[in-house]
N, C-alpha and C positions, 0 to 999 in steps of 0.2 A: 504494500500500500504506500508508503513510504518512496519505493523508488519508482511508482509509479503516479505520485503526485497526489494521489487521493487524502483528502483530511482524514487526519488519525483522529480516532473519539472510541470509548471503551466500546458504545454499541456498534459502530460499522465494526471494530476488531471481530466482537462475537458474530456478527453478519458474517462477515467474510470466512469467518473458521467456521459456521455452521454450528454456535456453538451456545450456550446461555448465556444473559449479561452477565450473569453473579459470577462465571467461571473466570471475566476478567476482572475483575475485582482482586482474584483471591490473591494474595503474597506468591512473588516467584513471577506473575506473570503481570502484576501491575507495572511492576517495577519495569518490566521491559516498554511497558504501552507508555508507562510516563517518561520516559527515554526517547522513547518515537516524540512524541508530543513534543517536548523539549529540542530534539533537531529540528521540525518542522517549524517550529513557533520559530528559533534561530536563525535558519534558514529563509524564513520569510521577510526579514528585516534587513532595511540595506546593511552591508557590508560597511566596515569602518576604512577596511585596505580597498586601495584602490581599483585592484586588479580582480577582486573575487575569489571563490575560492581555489587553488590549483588543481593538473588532476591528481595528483598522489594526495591531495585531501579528501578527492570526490571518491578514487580508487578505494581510500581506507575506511570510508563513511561507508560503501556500497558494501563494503565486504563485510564491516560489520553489523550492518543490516543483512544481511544474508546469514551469516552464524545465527543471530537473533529468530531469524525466521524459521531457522532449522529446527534450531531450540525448543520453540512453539509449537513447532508442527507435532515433533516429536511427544512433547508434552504434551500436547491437545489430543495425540494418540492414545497415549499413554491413559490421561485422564478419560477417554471416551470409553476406554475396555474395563477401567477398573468400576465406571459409572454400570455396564451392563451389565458386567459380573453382581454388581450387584443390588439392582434390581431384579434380575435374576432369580438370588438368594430371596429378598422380599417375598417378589412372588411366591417359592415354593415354601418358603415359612408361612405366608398367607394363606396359602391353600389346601394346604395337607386336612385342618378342621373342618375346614369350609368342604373339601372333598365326603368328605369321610362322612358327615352331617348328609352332602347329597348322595353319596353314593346307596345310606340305609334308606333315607326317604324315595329315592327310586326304585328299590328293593320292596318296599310297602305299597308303594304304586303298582307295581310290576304283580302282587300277589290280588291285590283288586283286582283287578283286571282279569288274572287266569282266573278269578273267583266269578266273576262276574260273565265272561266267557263258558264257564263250564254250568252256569245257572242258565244260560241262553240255549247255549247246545240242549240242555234237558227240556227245556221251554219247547225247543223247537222240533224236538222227536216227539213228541208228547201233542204237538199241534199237527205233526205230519200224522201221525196215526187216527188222529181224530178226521183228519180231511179224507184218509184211507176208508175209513168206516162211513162217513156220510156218504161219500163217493157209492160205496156201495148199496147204502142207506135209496139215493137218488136214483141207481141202476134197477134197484126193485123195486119201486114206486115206477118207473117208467116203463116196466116191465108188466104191471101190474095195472098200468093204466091201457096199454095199448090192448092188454088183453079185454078188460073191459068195453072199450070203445069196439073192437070186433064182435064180442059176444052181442051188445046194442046195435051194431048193421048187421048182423047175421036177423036177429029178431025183426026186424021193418021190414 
């Protein structure tokens, strides 16, 4: 950011690393942003010398912005892996009760159900058999009717 001219401020840092504001806050890495800051604010001010700055001043400033950036990146790594490790942990200390709590109330659920499954199944043999017998019920009433109706045109 720096040797690319952009205002250094703790939030574009965190913009730029992807990263939260509080992370540049913390010791270790303020120090570097209030560094930036301080060349930048330097650098924006006329020069006293006449000529500016040389480039074995530019060369030295670039290079140690570049160590600096390494520094960060590395730490920003560093601090990115140690943040999922753990939240990670969180999570699985979180959830273990929280599991465990759903895993029996699904188990309770799960025995409703075959309970209620196995009430329906008997419901429903129990109702087939009953449509089995009227079925029948209906075949001998129609049976019983047609005979009638013949026995009555045989008579006229």
């Amino acid at each position: 950011m720096e040797g690319a001219g952009e205002r250094i401020t703790f939030s574009a840092v965190a913009r730029k690393a992807g990263v939260s504001t509080w992370l540049t806050y913390r010791p270790g890495i303020r120090e570097y942003i209030d560094d930036a800051r301080l060349r930048q604010q330097t650098a924006l001010r006329p020069h006293t010398r006449s000529g500016g700055p040389t480039a074995a001043t530019l060369r030295t400033d670039l290079e140690h912005a570049r160590t600096t950036i390494t520094a960060l990146r590395a730490e920003r790594d560093e601090l990115r892996t140690a943040l999922r490790h753990q939240l990670g942990r969180q999570l699985d200390e979180a959830s273990r009760p929280d599991l465990t709590v759903r895993v029996d109330d699904l188990t309770a659920r799960n025995q409703q159900l075959a309970d209620q499954l196995k009430q329906a199944t008997e419901h429903n043999t129990a109702l087939e058999a009953r449509v089995r017998a009227l079925e029948e019920d209906l075949t001998a009433a129609r049976t019983s009717l047609r005979r009638m109706i013949r026995t009555e045109n045989r008579l006229r």
